[in-house]
C-alpha positions in Angstrom: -8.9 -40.3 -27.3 -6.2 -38.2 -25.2 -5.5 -36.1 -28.3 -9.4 -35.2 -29.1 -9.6 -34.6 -25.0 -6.8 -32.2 -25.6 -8.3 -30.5 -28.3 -11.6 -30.4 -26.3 -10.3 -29.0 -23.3 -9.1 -25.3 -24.5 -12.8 -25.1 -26.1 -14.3 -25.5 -23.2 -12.7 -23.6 -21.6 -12.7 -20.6 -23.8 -16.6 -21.2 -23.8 -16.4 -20.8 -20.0 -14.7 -17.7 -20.2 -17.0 -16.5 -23.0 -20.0 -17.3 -21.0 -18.9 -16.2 -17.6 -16.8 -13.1 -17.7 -17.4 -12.6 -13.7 -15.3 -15.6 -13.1 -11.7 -14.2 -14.2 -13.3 -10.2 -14.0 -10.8 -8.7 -11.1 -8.3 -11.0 -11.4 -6.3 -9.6 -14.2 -4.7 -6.3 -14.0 -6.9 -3.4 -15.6 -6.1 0.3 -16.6 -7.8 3.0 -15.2 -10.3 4.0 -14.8 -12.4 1.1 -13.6 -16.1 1.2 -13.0 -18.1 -0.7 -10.9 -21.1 -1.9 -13.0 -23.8 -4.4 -12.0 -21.7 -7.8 -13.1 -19.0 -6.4 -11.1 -20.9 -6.3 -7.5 -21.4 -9.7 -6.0 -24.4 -9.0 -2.8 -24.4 -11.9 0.1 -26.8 -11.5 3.5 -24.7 -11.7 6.3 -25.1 -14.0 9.6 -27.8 -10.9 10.7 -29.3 -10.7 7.6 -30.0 -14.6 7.4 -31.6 -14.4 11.2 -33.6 -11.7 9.6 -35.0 -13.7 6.6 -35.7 -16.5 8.8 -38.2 -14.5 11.5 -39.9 -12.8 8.5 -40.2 -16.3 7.0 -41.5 -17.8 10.9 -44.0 -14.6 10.9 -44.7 -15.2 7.7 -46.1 -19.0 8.4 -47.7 -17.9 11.8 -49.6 -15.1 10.3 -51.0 -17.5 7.4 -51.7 -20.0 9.6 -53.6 -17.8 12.3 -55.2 -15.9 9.5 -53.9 -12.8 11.6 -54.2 -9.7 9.0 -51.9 -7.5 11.2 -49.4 -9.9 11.5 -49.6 -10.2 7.6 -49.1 -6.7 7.0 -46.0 -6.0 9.8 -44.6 -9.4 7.8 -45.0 -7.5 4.4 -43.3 -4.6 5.8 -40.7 -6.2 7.3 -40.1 -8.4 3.9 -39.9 -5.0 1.8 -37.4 -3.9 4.6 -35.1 -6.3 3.3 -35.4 -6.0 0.3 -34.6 -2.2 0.2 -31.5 -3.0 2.6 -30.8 -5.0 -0.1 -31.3 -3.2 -2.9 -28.9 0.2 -1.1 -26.4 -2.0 -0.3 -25.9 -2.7 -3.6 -25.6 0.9 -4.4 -23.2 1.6 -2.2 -21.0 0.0 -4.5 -23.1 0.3 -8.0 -20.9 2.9 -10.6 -18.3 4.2 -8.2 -14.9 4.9 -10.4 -11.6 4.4 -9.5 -10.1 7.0 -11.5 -6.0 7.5 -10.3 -4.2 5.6 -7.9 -0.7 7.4 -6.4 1.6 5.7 -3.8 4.2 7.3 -1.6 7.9 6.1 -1.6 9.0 4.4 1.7 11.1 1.5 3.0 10.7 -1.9 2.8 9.2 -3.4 5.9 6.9 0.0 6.2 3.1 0.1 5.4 3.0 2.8 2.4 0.3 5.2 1.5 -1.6 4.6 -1.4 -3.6 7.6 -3.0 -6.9 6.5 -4.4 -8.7 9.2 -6.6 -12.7 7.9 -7.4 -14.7 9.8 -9.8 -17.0 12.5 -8.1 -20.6 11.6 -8.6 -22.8 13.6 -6.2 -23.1 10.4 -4.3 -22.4 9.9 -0.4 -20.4 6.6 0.1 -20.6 5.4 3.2 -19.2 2.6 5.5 -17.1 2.4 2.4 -13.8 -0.4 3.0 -11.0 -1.0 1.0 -8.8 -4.2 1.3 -5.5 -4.1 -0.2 -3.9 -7.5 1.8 -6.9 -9.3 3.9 -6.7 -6.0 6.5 -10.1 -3.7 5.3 -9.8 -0.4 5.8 -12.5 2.0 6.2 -12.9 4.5 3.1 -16.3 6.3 3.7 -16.5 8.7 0.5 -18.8 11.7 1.8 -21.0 14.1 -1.1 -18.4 15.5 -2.9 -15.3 13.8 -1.2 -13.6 11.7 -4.3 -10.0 11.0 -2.6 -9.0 8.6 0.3 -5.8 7.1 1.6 -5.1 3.4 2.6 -1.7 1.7 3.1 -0.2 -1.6 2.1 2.5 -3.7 3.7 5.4 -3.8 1.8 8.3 -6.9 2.3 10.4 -6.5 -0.5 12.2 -3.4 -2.7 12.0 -2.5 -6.0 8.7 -2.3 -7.7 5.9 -3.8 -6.1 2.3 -4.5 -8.1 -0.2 -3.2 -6.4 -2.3 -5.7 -4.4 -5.5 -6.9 -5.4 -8.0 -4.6 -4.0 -11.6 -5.4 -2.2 -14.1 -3.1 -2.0 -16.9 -3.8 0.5 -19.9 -2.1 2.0 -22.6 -3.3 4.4 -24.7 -0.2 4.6 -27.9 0.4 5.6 -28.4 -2.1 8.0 -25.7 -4.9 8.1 -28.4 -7.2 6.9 -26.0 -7.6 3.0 -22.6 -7.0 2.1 -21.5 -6.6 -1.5 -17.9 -6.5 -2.8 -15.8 -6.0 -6.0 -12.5 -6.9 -7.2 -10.2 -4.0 -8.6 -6.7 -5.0 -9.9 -5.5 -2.0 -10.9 -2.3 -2.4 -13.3 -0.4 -0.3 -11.2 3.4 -0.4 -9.6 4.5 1.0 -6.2 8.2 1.6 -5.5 9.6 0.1 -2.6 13.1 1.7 -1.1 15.3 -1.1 0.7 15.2 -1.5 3.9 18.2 0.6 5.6 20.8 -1.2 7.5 23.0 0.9 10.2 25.4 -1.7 11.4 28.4 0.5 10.1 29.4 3.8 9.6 30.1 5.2 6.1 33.5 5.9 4.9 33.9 9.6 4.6 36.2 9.9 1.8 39.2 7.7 0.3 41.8 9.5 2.9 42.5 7.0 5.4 44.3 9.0 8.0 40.7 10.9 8.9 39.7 10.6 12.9 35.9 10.9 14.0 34.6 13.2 16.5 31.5 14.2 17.4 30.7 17.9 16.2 33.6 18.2 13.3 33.7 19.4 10.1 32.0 16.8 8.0 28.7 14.0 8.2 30.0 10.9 9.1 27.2 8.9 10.2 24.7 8.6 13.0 24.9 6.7 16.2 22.2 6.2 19.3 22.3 9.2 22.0 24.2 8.7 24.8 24.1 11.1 28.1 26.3 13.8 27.4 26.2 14.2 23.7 25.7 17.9 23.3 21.6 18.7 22.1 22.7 20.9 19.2 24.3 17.3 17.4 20.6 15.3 17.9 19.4 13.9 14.8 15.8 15.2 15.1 14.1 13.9 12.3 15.8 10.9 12.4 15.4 10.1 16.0 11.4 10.8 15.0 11.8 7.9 12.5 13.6 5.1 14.4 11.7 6.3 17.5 14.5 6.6 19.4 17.3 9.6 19.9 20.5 9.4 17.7 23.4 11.9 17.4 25.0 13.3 14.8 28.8 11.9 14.1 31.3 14.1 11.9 34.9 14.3 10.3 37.5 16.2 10.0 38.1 16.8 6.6 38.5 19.4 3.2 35.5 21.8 3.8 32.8 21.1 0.8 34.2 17.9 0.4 31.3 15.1 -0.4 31.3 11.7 1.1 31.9 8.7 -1.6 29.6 5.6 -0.8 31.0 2.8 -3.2 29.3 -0.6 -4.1 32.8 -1.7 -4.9 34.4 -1.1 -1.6 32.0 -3.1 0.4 33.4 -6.5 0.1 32.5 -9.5 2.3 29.0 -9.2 2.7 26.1 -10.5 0.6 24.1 -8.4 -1.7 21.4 -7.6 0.1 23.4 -5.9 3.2 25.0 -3.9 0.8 22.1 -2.5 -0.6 21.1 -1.9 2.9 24.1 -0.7 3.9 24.3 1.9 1.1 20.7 3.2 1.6 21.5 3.6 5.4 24.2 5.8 4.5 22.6 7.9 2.1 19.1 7.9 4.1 22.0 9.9 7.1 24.0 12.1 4.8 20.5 13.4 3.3 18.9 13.9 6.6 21.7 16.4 7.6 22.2 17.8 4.1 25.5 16.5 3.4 26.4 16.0 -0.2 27.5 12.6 -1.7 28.3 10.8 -4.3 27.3 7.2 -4.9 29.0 4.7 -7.4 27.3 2.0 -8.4 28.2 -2.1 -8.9 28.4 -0.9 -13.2 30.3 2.3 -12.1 27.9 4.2 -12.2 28.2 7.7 -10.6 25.3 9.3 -9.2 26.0 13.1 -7.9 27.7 14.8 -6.0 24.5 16.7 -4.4 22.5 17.1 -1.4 19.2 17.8 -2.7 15.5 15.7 -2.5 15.7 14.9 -6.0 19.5 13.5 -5.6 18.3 11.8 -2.3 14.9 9.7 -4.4 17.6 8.8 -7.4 20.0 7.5 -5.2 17.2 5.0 -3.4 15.6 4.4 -6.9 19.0 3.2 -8.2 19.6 1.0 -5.2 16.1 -0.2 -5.4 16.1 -1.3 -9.1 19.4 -3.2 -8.6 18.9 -7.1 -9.8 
């Protein structure tokens, strides 16, 4: 008996799936594009929607009871109301075409762009909203308008699938909302979080002292009154929202600082890819070259350039 329930059961089940696509449809990760047909689009009334239905269904009984033609007629109207809301709510959604989707690069912890590109079909979207994590954002797409910009939380590094994503309207009238399910298979990549709780080594010379408006980057450090203006990390400062100064060392002009996986000992994985990422994030932001060696050895530089900068935090975010 258990054995022919067993055999029964993926039958069924495949029978389910045969007969009712909508169930799993949105769940599994899809290439682009995707379009939103009609079995895509589910269409509910909302709470005013329902209060609607209900007065054209009390009118409705009072004007057939009273035999009251005008009543009848406003009833009729009323009931043809709704069903138009209805039927351009559904529309709202009907055939749109998500047809790209680009993310920025950014830090864990951080809510990231995400670029969404949708097909241009003559057709103004609006009251459009996009859910990437149970936080809708609004997306109106105006008459030739096919881009928009949302962002997702991000809590850990490396690469991240992109979210399940919720499209909803409720246009005309707030009387129906319809939704689909887009799960684009897509991957953002997610930088690790920086972690400033030390300053970086600048080089493998021991006898080096740190001042403050030397030779070479050494690190950054919060403002204090009477750090000179010309040594304020600007666009850092911007990003941590509060004012930090630049620190430097004395050493061979040209030379690059050395960040090493292998020298950071006594600290658990994590803070040392945090650790690393803060370092390189501050010898970027003041164009000082590097180098950084990897746990395998691996040697990445010495430069000072964007591209440098994104394959240093691609390394450190791909680590296991």
């Amino acid at each position: 008996m258990n054995a022919a329930t067993e055999a029964v059961r993926p039958t069924v089940a495949a029978r389910i799936r045969h007969w009712l696509p909508g169930l799993a449809r949105g769940r599994q990760p899809e290439s682009l594009p995707i379009t939103l047909d009609r079995r895509r689009i589910y269409i509910v009334p909302t709470r005013a929607g329902l209060g609607f239905g209900v007065l054209i269904f009390t009118m409705a009984a009072g004007a057939l009871n009273y035999q009251n033609n005008s009543a009848l007629l406003l009833t009729c109207m009323l009931g043809a109301t709704l069903a138009s809301s209805m039927l351009l709510t559904w529309r709202g959604l009907h055939n749109l075409t998500l047809r790209a989707v680009h993310s920025d690069r950014g830090f864990c912890g951080a809510r990231l762009p995400v670029h969404l590109a949708f097909a241009d079909d003559g057709r103004t979207r609006p009251g459009l909203r996009i859910a990437l994590d149970a936080v809708p954002q609004p997306c109106s797409l105006a008459r030739g308008v096919s881009r928009a910009t949302i962002t997702v939380a991000t809590d850990t590094r490396g690469w991240m699938p992109l979210p399940r994503m919720q499209l909803s309207t409720t246009l005309p009238f707030g009387l129906f909302r319809a939704w689909s399910w887009i799960t684009a298979d897509q991957q953002i990549l997610v930088y690790p979080r920086p972690l400033r709780d030390a300053r970086p080594p600048a080089y493998a010379d021991d006898h080096q002292h740190r001042i403050t408006g030397g030779d070479e980057f050494a690190g950054l450090r919060d403002y204090h009154p009477g750090d000179p203006i010309r040594h304020v990390a600007w666009k850092s400062s911007a990003r941590h929202g509060h004012l930090m100064v630049r620190e430097f060392e004395r050493a061979t002009p040209g030379q690059p600082l050395q960040f090493d996986w292998n020298t950071l000992t006594g600290i658990d994985r994590e803070t040392r890819i945090s650790r690393l990422t803060a370092w390189v994030s501050d010898a970027y932001a003041v164009a000082q070259p590097w180098i950084l060696i990897l746990e395998d050895r691996r040697t990445l530089g010495p430069a000072n350039d964007a591209a440098h900068y994104h394959r240093c935090l691609t390394a450190l975010a791909e680590l296991p």
